[in-house]
PDB file of N, CA, C and O in Angstrom:
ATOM      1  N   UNK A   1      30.537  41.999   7.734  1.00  0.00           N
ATOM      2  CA  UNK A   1      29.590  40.989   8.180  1.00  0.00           C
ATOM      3  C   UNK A   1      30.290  39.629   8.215  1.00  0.00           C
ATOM      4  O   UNK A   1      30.896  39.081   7.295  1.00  0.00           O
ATOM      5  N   UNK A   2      30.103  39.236   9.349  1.00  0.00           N
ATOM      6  CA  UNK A   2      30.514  37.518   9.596  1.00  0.00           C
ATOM      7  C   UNK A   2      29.937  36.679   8.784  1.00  0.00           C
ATOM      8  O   UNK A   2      28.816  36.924   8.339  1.00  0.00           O
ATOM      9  N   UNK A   3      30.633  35.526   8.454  1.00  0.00           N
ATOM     10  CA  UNK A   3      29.680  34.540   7.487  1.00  0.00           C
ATOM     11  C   UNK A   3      30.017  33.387   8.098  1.00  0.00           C
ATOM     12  O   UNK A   3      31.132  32.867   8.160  1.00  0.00           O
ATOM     13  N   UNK A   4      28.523  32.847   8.750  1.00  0.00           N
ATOM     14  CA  UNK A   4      28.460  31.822   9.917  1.00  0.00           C
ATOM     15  C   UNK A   4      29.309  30.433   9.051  1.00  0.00           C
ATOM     16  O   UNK A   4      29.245  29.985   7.907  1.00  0.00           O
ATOM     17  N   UNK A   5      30.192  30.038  10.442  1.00  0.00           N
ATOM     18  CA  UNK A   5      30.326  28.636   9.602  1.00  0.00           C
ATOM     19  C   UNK A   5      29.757  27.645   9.584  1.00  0.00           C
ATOM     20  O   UNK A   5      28.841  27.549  10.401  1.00  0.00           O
ATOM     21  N   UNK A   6      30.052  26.341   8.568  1.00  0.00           N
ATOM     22  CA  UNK A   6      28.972  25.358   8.420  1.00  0.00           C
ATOM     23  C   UNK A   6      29.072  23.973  10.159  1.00  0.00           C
ATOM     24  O   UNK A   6      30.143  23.855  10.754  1.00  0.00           O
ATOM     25  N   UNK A   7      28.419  23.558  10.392  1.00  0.00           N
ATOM     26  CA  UNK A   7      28.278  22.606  11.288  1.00  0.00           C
ATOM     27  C   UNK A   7      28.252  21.303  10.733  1.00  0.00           C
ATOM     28  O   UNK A   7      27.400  21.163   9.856  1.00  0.00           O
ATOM     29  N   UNK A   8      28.898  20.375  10.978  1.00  0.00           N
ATOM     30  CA  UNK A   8      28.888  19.128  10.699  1.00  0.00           C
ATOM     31  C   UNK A   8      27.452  18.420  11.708  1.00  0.00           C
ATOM     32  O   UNK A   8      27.055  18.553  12.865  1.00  0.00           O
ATOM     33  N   UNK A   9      27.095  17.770  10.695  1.00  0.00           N
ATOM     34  CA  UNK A   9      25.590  17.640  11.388  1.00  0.00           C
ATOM     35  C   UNK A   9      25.365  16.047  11.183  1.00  0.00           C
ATOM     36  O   UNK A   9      24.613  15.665  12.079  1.00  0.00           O
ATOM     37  N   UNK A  10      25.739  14.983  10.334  1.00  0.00           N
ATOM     38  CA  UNK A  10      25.756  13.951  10.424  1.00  0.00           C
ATOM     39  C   UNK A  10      27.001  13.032   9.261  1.00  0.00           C
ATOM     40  O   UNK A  10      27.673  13.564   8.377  1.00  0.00           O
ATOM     41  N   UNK A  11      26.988  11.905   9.556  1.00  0.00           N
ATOM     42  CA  UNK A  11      28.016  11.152   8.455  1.00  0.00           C
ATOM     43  C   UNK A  11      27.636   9.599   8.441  1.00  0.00           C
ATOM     44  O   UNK A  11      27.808   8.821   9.380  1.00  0.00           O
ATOM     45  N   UNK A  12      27.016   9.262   7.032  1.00  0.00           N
ATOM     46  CA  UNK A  12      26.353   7.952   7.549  1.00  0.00           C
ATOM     47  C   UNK A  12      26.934   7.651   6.209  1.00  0.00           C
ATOM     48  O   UNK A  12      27.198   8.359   5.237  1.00  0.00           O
ATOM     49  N   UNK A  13      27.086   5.968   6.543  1.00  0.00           N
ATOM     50  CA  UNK A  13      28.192   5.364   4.973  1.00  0.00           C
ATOM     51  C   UNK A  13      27.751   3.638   5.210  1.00  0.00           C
ATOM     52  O   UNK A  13      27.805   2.964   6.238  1.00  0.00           O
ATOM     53  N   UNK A  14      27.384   3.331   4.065  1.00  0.00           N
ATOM     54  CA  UNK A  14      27.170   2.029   3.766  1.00  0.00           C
ATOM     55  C   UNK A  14      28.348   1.582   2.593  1.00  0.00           C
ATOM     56  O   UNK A  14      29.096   2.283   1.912  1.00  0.00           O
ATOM     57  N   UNK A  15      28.183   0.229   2.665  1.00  0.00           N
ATOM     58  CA  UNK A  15      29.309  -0.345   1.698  1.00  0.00           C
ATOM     59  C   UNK A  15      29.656   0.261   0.208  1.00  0.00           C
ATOM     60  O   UNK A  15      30.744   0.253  -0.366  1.00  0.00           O
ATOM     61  N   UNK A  16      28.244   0.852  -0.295  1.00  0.00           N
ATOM     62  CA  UNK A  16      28.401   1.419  -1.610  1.00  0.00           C
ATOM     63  C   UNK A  16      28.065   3.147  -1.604  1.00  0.00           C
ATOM     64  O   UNK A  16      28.172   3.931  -2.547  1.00  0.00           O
ATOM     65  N   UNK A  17      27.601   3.431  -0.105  1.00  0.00           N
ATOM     66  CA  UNK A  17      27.215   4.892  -0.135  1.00  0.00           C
ATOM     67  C   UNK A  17      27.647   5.950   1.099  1.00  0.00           C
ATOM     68  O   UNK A  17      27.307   5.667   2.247  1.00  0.00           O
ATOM     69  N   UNK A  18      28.468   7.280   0.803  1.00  0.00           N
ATOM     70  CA  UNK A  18      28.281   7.813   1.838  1.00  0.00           C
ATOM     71  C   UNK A  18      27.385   9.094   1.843  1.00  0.00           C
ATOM     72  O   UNK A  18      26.950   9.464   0.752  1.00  0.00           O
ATOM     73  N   UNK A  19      27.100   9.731   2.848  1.00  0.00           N
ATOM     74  CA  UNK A  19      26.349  11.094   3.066  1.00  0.00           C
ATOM     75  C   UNK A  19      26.782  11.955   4.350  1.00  0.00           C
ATOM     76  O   UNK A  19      26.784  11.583   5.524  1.00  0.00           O
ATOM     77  N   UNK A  20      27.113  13.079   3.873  1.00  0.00           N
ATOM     78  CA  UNK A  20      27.524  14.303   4.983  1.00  0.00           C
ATOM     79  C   UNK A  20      26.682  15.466   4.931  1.00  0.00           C
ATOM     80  O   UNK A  20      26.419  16.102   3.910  1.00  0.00           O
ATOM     81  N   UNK A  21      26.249  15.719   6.179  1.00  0.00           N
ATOM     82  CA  UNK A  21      25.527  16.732   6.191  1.00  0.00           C
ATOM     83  C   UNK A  21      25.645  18.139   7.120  1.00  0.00           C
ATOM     84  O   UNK A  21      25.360  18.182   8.317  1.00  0.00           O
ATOM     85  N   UNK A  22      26.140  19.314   6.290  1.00  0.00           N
ATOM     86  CA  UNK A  22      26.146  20.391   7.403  1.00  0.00           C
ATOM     87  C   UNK A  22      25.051  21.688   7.642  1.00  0.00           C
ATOM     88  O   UNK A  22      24.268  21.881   6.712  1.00  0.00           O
ATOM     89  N   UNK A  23      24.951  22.594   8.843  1.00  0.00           N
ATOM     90  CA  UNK A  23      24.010  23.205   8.480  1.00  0.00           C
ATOM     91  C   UNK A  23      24.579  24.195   9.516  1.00  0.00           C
ATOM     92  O   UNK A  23      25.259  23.892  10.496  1.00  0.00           O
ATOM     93  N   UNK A  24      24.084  25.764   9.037  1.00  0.00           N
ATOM     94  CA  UNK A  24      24.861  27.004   9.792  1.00  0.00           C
ATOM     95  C   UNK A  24      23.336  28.081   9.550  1.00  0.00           C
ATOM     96  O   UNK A  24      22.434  27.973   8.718  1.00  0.00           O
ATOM     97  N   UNK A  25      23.605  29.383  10.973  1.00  0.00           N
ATOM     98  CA  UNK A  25      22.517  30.034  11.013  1.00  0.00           C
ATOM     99  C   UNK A  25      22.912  31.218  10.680  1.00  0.00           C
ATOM    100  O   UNK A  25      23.488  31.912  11.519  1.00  0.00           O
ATOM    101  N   UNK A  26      22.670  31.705   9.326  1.00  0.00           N
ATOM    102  CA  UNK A  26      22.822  33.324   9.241  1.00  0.00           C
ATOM    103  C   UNK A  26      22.161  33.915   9.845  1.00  0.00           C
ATOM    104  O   UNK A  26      21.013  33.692  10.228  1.00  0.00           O
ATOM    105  N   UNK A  27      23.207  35.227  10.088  1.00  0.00           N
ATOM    106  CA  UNK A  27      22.286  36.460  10.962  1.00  0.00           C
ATOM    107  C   UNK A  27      20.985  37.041  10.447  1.00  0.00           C
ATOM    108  O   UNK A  27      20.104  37.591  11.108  1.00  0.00           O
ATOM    109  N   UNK A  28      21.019  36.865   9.425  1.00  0.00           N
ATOM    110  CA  UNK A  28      19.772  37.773   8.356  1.00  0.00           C
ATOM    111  C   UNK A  28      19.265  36.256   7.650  1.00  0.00           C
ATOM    112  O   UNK A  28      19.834  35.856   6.634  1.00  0.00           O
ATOM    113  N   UNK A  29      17.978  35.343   8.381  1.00  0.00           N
ATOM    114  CA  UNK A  29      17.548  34.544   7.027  1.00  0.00           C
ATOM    115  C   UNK A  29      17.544  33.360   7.431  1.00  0.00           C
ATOM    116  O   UNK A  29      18.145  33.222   8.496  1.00  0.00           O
ATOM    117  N   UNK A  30      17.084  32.402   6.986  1.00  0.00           N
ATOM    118  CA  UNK A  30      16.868  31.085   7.425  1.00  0.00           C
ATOM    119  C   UNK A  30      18.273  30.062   7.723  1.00  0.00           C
ATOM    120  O   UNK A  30      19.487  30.255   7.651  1.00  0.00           O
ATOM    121  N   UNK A  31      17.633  29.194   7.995  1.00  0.00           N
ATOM    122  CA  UNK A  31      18.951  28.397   8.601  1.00  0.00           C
ATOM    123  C   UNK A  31      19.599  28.082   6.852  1.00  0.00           C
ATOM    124  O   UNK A  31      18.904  28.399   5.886  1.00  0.00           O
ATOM    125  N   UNK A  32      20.696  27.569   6.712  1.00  0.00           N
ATOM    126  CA  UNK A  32      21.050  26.660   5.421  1.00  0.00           C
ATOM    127  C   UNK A  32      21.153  26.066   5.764  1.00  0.00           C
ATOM    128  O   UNK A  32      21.125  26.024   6.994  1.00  0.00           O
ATOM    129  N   UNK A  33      21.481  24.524   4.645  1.00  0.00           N
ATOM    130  CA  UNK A  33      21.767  23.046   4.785  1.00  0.00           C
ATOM    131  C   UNK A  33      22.520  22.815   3.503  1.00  0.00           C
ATOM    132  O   UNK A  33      22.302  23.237   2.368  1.00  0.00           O
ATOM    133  N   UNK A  34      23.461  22.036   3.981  1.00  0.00           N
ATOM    134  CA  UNK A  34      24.028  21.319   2.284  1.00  0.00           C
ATOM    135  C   UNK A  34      24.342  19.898   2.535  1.00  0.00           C
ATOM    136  O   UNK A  34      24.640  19.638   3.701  1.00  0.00           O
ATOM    137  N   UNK A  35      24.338  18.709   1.502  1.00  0.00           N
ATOM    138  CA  UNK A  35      24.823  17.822   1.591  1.00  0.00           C
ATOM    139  C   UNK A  35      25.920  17.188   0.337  1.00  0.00           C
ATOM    140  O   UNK A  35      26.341  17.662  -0.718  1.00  0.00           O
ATOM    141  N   UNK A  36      26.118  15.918   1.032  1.00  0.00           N
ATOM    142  CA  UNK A  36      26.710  15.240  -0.246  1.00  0.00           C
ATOM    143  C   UNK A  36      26.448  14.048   0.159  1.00  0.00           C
ATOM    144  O   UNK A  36      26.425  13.714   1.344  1.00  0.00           O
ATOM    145  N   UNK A  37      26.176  13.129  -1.048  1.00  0.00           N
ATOM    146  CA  UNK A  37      25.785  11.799  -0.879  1.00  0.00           C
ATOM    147  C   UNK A  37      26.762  11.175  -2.483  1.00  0.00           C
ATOM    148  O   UNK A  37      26.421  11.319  -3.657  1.00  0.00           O
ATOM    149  N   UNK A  38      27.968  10.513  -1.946  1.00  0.00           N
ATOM    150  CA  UNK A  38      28.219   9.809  -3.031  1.00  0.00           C
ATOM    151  C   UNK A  38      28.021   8.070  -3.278  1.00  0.00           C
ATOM    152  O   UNK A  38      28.259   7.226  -2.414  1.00  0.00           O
ATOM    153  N   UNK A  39      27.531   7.790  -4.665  1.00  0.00           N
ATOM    154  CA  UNK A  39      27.483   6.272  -5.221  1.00  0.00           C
ATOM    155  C   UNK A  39      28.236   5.658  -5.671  1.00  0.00           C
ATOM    156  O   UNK A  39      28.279   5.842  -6.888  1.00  0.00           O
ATOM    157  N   UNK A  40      29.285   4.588  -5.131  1.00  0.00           N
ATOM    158  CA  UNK A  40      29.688   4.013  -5.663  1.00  0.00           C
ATOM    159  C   UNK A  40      29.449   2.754  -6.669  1.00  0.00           C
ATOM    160  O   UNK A  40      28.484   1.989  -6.654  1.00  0.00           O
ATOM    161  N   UNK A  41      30.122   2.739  -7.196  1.00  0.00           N
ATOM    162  CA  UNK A  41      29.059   1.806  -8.810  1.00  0.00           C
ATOM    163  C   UNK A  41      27.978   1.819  -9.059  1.00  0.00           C
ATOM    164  O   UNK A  41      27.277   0.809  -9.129  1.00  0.00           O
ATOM    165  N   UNK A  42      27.560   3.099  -9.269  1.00  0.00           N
ATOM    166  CA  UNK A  42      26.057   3.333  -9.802  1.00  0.00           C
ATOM    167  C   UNK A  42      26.168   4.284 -11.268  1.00  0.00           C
ATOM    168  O   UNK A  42      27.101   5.007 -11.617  1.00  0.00           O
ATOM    169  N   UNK A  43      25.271   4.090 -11.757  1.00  0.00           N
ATOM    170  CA  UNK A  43      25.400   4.334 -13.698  1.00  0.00           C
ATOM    171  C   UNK A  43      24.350   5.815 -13.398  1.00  0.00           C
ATOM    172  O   UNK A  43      23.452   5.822 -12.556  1.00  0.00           O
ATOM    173  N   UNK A  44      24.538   6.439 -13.865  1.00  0.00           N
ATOM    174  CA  UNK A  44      23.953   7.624 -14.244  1.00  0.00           C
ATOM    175  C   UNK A  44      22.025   7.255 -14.236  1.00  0.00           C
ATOM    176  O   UNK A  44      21.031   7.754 -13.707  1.00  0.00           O
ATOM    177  N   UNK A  45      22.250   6.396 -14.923  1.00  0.00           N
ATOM    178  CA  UNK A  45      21.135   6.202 -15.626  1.00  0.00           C
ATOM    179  C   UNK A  45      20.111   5.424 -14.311  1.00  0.00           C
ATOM    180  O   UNK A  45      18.906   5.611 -14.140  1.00  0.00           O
ATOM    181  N   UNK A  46      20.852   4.702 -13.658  1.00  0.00           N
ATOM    182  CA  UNK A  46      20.011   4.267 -12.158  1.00  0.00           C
ATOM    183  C   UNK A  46      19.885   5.404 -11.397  1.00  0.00           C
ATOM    184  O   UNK A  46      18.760   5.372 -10.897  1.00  0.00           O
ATOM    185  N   UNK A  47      20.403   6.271 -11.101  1.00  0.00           N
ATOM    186  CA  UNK A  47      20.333   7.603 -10.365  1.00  0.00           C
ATOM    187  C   UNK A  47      18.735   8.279 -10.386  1.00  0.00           C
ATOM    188  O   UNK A  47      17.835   8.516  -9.579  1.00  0.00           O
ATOM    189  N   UNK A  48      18.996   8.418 -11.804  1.00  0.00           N
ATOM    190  CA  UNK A  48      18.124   8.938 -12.321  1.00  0.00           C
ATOM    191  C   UNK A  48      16.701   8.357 -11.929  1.00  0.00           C
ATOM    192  O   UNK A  48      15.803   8.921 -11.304  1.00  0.00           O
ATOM    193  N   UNK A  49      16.738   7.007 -12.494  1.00  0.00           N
ATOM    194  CA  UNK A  49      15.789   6.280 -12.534  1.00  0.00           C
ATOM    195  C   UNK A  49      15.141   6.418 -10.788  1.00  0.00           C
ATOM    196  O   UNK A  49      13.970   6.758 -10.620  1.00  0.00           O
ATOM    197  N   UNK A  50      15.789   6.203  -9.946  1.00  0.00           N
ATOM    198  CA  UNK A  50      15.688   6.357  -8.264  1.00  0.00           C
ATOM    199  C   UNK A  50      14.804   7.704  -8.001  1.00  0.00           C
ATOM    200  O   UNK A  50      13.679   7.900  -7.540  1.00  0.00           O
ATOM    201  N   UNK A  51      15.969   8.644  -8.574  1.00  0.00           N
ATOM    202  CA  UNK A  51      15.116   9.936  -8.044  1.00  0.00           C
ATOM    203  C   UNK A  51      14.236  10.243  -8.530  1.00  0.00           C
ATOM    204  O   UNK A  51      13.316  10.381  -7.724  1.00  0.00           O
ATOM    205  N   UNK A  52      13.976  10.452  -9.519  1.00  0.00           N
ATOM    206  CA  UNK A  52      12.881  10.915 -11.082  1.00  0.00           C
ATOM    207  C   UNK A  52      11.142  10.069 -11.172  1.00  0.00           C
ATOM    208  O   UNK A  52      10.052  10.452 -11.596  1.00  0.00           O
ATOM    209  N   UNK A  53      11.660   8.712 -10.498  1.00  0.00           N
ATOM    210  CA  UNK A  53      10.569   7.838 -10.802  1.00  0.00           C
ATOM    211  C   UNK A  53       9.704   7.015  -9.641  1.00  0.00           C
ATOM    212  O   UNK A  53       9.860   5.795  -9.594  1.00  0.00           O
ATOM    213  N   UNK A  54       9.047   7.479  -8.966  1.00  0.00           N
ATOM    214  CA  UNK A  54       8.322   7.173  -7.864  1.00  0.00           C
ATOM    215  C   UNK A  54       7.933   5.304  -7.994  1.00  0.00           C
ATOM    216  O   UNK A  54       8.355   4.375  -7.306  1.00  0.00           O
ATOM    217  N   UNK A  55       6.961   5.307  -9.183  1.00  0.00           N
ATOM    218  CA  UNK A  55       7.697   3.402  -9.250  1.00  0.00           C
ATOM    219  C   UNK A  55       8.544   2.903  -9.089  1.00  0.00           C
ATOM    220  O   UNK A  55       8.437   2.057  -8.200  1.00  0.00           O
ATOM    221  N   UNK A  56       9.697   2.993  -9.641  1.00  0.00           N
ATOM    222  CA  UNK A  56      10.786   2.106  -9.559  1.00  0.00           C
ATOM    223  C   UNK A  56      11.693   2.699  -8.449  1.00  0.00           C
ATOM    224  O   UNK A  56      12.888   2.411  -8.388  1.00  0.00           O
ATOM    225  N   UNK A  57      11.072   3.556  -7.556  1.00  0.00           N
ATOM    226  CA  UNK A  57      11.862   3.846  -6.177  1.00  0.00           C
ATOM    227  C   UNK A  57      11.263   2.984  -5.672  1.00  0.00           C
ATOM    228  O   UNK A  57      11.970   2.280  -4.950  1.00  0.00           O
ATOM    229  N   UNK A  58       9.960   2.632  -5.739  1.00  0.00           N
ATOM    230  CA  UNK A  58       9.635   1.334  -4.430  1.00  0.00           C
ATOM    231  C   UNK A  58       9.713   0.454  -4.966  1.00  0.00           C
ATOM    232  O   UNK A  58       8.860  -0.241  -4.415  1.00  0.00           O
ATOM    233  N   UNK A  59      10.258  -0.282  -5.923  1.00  0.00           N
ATOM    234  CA  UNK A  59      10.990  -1.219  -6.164  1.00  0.00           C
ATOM    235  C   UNK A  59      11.874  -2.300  -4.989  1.00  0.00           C
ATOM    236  O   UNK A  59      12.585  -3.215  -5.406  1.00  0.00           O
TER     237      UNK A  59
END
């Protein structure tokens, strides 16, 4: 069995952030997706705070 490869699907980058995104169609099963989004100078602890906490995301 073939194992579809991934597609480069976008690449967006700001001064402190980038994000890549690919996505491929298996024969058997839904599409996949993966990303990566890295932070530069960001503390663990703001991460957190961003994703985890619906207040202080609309900040």
């Amino acid at each position: 069995m073939e194992v579809p490869h991934w597609k480069h699907m976008m690449n967006r980058s700001t001064h402190n952030m980038s994000y890549q995104a690919w996505q491929r169609d298996p024969e058997n099963g839904p599409p996949q997706y993966c990303s990566r989004t890295v932070y530069e100078d960001a503390t663990p602890e703001l991460l957190r705070d961003f994703f985890w906490d619906d207040e202080f995301r609309m900040k």
